[in-house]
TIRO-555554 format. One line per field, with one value per residue (C-alpha): residue in three letters; x, y, z; residue number from 0. Coordinates in steps of 0.001 Angstrom, whole numbers. Each point is the difference from the previous one (the first is absolute). Layout:
type (ALA,...)
c1 (X,...)
c2 (Y,...)
c3 (Z,...)
seq (NUM,...)
END
This chain:
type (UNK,UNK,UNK,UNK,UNK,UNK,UNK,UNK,UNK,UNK,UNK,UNK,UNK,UNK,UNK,UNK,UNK,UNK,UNK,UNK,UNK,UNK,UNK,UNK,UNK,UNK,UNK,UNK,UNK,UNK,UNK,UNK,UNK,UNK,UNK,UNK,UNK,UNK,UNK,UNK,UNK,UNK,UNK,UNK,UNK,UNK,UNK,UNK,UNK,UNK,UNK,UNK,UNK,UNK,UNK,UNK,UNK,UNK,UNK,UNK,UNK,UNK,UNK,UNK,UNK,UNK,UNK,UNK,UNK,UNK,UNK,UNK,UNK,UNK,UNK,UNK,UNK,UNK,UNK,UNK,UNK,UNK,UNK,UNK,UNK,UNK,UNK,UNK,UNK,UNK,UNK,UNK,UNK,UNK,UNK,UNK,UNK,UNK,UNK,UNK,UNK,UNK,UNK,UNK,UNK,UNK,UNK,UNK,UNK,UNK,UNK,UNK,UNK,UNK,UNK,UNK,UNK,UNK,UNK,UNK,UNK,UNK,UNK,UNK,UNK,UNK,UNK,UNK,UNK,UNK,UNK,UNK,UNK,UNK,UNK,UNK,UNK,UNK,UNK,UNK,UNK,UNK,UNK,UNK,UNK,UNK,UNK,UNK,UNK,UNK,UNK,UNK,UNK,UNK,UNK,UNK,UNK,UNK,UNK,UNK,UNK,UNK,UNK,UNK,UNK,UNK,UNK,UNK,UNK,UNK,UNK,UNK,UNK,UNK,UNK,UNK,UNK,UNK,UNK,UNK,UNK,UNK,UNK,UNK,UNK,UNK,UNK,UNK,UNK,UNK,UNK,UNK,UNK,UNK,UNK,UNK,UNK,UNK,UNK,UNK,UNK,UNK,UNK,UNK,UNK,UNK,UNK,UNK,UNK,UNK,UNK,UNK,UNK,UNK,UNK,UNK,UNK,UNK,UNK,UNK,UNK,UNK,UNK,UNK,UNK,UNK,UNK,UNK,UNK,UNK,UNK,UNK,UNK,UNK,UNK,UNK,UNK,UNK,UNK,UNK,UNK,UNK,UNK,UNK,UNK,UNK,UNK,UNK,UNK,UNK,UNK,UNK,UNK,UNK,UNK,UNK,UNK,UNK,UNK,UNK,UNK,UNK,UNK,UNK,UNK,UNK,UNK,UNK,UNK,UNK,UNK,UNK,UNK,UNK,UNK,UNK,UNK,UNK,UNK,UNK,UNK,UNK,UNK,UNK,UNK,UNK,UNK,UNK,UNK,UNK,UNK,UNK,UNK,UNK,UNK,UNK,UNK,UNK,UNK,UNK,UNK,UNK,UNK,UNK,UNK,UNK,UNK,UNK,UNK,UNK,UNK,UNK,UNK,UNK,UNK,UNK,UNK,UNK,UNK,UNK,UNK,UNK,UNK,UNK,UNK,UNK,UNK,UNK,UNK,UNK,UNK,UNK,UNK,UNK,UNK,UNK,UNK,UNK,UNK,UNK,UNK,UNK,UNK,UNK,UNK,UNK,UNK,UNK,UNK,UNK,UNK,UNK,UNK,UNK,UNK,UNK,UNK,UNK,UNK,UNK,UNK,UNK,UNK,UNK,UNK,UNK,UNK,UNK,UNK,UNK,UNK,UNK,UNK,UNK,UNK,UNK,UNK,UNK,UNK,UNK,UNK,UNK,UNK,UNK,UNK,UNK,UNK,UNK,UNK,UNK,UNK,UNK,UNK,UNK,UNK,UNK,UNK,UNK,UNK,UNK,UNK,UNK,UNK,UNK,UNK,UNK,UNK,UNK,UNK,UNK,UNK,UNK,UNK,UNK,UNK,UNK,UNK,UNK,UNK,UNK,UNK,UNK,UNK,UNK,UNK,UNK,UNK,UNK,UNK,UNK,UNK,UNK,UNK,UNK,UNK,UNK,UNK,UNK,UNK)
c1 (121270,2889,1059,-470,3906,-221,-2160,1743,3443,-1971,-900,3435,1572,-2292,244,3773,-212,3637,1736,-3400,-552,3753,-571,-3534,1398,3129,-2198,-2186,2932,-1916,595,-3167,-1644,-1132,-2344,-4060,-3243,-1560,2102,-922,-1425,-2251,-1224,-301,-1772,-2519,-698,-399,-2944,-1654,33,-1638,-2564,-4263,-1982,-2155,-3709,-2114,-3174,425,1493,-2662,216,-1314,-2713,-1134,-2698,-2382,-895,2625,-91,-2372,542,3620,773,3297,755,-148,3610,500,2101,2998,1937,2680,55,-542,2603,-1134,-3394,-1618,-2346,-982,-2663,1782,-1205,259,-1873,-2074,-1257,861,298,927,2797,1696,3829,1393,3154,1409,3054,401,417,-3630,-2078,-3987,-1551,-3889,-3431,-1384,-3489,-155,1486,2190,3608,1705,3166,2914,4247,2556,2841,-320,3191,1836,1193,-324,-2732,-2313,-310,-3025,-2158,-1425,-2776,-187,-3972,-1862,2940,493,3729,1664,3093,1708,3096,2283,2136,2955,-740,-1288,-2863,-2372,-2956,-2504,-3255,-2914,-276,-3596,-2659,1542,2275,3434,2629,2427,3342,563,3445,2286,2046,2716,-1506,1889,2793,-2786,-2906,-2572,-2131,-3026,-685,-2816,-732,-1030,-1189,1402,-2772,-1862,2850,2670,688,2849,783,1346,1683,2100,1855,2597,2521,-1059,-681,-3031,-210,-2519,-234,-2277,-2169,-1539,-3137,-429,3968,606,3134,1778,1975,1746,466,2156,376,254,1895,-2257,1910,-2136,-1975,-3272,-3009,-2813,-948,-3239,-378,-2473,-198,850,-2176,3002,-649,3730,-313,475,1679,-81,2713,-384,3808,1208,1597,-2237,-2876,893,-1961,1761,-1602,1774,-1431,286,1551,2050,1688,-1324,1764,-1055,-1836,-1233,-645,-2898,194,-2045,1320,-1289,3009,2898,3275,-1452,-723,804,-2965,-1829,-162,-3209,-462,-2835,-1533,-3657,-1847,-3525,-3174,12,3378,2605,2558,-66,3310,130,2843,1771,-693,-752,-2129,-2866,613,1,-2317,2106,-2609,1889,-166,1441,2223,398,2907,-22,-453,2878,2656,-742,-1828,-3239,-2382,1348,3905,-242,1632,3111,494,-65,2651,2250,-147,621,3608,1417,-2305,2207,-745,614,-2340,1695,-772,1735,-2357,-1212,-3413,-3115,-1290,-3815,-1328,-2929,-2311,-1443,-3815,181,1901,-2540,358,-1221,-1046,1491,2322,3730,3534,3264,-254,-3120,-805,-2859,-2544,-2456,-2984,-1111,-3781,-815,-1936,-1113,1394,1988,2794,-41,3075,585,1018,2604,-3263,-1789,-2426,-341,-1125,-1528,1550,-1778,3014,-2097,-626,2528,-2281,-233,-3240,-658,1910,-440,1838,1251,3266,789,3192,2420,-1500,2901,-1020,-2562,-1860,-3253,-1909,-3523,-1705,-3103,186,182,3025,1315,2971,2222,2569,1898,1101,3221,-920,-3254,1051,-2975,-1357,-2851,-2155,-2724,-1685)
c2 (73201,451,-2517,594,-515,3061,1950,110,619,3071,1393,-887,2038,2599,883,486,-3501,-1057,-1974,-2304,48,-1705,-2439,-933,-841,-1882,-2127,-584,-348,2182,3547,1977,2395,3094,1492,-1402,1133,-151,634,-2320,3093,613,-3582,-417,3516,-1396,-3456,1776,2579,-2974,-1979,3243,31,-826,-1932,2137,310,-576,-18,3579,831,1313,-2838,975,-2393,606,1599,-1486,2577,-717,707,-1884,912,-1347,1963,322,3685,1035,667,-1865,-2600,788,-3290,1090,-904,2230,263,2452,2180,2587,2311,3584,3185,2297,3890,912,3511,-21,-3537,-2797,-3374,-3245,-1363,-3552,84,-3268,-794,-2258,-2298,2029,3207,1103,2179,-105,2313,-587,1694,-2857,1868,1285,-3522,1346,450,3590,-448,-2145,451,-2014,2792,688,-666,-75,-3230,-1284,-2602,1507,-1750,1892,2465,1887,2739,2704,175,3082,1505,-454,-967,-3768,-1434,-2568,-1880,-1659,-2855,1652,1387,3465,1741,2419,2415,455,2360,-532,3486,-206,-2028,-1795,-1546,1535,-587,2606,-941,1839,-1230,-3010,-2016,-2689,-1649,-3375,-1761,-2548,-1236,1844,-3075,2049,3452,1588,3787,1221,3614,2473,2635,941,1195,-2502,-3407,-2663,-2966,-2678,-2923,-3055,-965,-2771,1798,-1077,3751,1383,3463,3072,3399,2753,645,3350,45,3436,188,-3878,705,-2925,229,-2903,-850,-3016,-3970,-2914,-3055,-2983,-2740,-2606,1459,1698,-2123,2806,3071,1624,3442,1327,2900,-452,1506,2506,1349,-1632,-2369,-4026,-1904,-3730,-1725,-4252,-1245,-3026,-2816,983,127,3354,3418,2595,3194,3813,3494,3754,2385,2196,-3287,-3521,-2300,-3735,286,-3569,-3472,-2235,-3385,-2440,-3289,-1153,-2698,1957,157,-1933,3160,-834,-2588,1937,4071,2607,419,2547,2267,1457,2079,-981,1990,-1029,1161,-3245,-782,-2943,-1468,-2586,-2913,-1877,-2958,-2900,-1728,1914,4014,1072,2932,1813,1957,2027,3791,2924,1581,3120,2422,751,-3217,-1067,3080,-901,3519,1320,1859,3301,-830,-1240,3027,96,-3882,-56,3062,-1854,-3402,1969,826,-2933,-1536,-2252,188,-4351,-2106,-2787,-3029,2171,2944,658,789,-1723,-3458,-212,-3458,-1703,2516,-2846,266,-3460,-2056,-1203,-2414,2099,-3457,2186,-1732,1156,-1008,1186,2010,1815,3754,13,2689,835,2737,1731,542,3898,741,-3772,-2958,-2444,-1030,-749,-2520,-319,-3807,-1415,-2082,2996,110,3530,-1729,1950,-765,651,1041,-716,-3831,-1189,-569,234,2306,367,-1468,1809,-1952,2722,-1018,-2829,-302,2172,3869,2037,3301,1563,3274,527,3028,1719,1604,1655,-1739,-3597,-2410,-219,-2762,-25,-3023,-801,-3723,-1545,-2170,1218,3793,1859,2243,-549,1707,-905,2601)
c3 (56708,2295,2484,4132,290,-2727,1469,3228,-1178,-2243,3504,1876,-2821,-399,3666,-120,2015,-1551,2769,-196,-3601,-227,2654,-1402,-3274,1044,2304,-3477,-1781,-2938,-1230,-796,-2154,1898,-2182,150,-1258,4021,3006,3128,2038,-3090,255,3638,231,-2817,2112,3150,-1577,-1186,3324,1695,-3080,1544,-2146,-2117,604,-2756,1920,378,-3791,-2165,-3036,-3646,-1727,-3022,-1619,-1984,-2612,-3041,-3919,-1945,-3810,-1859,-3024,-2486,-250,-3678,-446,-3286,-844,1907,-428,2823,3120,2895,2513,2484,737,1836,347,1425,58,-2434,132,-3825,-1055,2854,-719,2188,-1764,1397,-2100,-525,-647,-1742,-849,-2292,-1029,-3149,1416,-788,2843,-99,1796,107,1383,2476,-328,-3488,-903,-2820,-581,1136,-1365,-1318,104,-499,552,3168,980,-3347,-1172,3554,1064,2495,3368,2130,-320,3197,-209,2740,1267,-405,-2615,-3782,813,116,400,-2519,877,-2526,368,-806,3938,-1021,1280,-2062,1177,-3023,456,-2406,-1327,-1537,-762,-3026,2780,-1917,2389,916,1576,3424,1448,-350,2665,441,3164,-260,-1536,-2221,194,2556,1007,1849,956,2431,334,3197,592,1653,-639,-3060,-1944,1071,873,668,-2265,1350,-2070,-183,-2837,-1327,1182,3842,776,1577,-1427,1460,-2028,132,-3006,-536,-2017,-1108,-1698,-118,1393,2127,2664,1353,3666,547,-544,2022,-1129,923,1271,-2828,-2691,837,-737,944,938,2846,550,3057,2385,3367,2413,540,-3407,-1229,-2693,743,-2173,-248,-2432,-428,-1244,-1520,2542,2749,1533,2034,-1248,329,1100,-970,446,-1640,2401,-2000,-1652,-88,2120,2001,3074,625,-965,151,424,-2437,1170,3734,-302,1838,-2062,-2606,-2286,-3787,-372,-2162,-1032,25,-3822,426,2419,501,2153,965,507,3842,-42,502,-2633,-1746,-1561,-3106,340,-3011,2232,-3098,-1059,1756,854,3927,1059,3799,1580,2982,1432,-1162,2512,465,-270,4042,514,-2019,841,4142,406,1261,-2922,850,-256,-3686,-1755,2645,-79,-4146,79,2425,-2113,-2776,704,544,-2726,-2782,-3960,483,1697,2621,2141,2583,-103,3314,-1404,1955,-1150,597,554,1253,-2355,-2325,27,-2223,-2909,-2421,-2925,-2797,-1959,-2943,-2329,-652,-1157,1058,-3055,811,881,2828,-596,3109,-224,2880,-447,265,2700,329,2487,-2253,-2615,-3172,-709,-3464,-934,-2544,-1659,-722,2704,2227,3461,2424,3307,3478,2424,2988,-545,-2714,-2824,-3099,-36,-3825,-3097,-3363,-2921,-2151,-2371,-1150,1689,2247,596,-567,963,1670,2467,1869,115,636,-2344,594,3304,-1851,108,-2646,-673,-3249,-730,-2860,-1068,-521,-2345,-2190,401,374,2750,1745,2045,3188,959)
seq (0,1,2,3,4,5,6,7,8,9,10,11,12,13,14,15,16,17,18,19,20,21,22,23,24,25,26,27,28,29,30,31,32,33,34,35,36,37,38,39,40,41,42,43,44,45,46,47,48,49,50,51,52,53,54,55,56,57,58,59,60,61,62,63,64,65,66,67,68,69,70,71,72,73,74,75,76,77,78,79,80,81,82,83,84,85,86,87,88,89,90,91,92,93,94,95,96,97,98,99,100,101,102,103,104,105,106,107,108,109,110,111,112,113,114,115,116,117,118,119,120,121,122,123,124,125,126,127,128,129,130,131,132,133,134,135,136,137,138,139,140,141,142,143,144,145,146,147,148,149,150,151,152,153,154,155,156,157,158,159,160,161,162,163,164,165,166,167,168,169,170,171,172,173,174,175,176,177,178,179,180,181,182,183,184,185,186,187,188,189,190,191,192,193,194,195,196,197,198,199,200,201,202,203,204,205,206,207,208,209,210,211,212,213,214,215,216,217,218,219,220,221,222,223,224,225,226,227,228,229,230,231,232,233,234,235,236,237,238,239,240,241,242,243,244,245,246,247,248,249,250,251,252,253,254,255,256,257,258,259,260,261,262,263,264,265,266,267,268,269,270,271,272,273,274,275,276,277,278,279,280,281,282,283,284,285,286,287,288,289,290,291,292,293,294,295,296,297,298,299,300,301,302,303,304,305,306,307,308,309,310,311,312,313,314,315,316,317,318,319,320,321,322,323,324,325,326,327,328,329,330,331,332,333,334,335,336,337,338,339,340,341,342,343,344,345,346,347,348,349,350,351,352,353,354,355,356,357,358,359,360,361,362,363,364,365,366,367,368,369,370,371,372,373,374,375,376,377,378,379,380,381,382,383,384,385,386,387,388,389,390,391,392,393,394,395,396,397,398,399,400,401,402,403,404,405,406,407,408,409,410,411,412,413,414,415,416,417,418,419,420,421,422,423,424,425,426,427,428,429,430,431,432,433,434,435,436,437,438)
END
């Protein structure tokens, strides 16, 4: 962090102020460097917003609970002896001859892809070449299609479709979207034939394309080097019909908050921390969306995991426009938008939007990967704990509302969905490496 004596000869020489810049450091007897992460009118700026900032009412913000009605039944999904470890998973409604099924992705540490029927309860299919000799990071299905996504970790994108009911894979397109390792990836729909992915890799870039579903084609927009490494990734649609981004970083407890408007560029942060200039205590590892419609954000605080409750902002709100002004305020922003991200951006900070900062009572190390479920269409998390227990946690009060034990040590991976209008939660463990279901 820079020094005040610093900071002001930054602004004495950045302001062609030379006569006082030389007098300043003769009277200091000390020669400086010029060049600093945050100028002084960046800072001052910053402290003056948040001395004009009202305390939040909470009496008047709608608060989720939780609701009562949860899975009952635990079952290990008859996948065989797999003997790997799983190292990521998902799930989605795939559209395959005319049926729809509800399938489970898994992938594993030895390059092996399961792909499973949740309500047949039997195995669809089974590669280990989907990427060649490279490992497979993630798998992402697109809902209501019979195409998915697969990203390698030698950073390159692939769109598969399932071209029957055999689940034979057919290789659409192919695509260098980072340098290494892609670390998480979201799809967001544009309509019913195209969408945006939006990802973060080792590389430090956050990376949008366009995917078309009927060729597989992809057509990438741009990157945006990260100023730390990106930890997460939310997608959501403003009310403005634009896409909101939210991307969690390393070293900081600042979300970041881009947009879709021709390219993808910053328009925002949000501020996790409510201790001013005190923002690298701890980073958002995870972000959700619940069914009343507030994000929730998982911390790598130790030894117990953090759950932020705050409000979503929205794009108008964020840009300084009213609803109607959206479009014209994105497409100035846009050119003079930056493919790096700064501490001098001059990009709103939102503060003062935390709903509340819950201990989660879930057990992690500095090692850990926090994993948060969003009920469907139900008030509620589901925090999934380093001992093997998914706890149910009631946003509303700070309790833990239910605790099913369910590995025998850290759950590695797992997704929520509703089938037949039933929760249904899957988990994998670290330790005994099986999948298991509550449904």
């Amino acid at each position: 962090m820079p020094s005040p004596e610093q900071l002001i000869a930054h602004y004495l020489k950045t302001n062609n102020l030379i006569q006082t810049l030389r007098s300043f450091e003769l009277e200091l007897n000390q020669k400086f460097d010029y060049s600093v992460d945050e100028s002084l009118e960046t800072i001052l700026k910053d402290r003056y917003e948040y001395l004009s900032l009202q305390s939040l009412d909470l009496k008047s913000t709608v608060r989720p609970e939780w609701t009562v009605d949860i899975p009952q039944t635990q079952s290990r999904l008859p996948l065989g002896n797999m003997g790997s470890l799983v190292i990521y998973s998902s799930s989605f409604s795939a559209l395959v001859g005319g049926q729809e099924l509800e399938v489970a992705v898994f992938v594993t540490n030895d390059r092996e892809v399961h792909m499973f029927d949740l309500v047949a309860q039997k195995k669809l299919a089974n590669r280990s070449d989907l990427h060649g000799s490279t490992p497979t990071k993630l798998a992402v299905g697109i809902d209501g299609t019979n195409v998915f996504l697969s990203c390698g970790m030698d950073g390159k994108m692939r769109v598969w479709k399932v071209s029957n009911e055999s689940f034979e894979l057919e290789l659409l397109a192919e695509e260098q979207i980072h340098q290494r390792l892609i670390l998480d990836l979201k799809y967001h729909p544009i309509d019913k034939n195209t969408g945006y992915t939006i990802s973060i890799g080792w590389d430090r870039k956050l990376t949008a394309t366009i995917v078309d579903l009927r060729s597989g084609s992809i057509t990438k927009l741009n990157s945006i080097t990260l100023m730390t490494k990106g930890t997460c990734i939310h997608t959501s649609t403003d009310k403005s019909g634009y896409p909101l981004i939210l991307v969690g970083r390393t070293d900081t407890s600042m979300v970041g908050v881009f947009t879709i408007a021709d390219m993808l560029f910053e328009i925002g942060r949000i501020a996790l921390n409510d201790s001013e200039f005190s923002s690298h205590s701890f980073q958002p590892m995870q972000i959700v969306t619940t069914y009343s419609g507030s994000a929730v954000v998982a911390t790598n605080h130790v030894p117990y995991m953090r759950l932020i409750t705050l409000e979503i902002p929205t794009i108008a709100n964020l840009v300084g426009c009213g609803d109607v002004g959206v479009s014209e305020r994105l497409k100035e922003m846009s050119l003079t938008a930056t493919d790096t991200e700064s501490f001098q951006s001059d990009v709103t900070i939102k503060r003062n939007i935390i709903i509340s900062n819950y201990n989660s009572m879930s057990p992690q190390d500095k090692f850990s990967e926090p994993i948060i479920l969003a009920r469907p269409q139900k008030l509620g998390v589901w925090v999934c704990g380093d001992d093997g227990v998914l706890r149910g946690f009631d946003l509303g009060t700070g309790v833990v509302a239910e605790e099913l034990q369910t590995h025998e040590s850290r759950i590695k991976s797992a997704f929520i969905t509703s089938i037949g209008g039933k929760e249904t939660v899957v988990t994998s463990g670290a330790l005994d490496r099986v999948i298991k279901e509550w449904k």
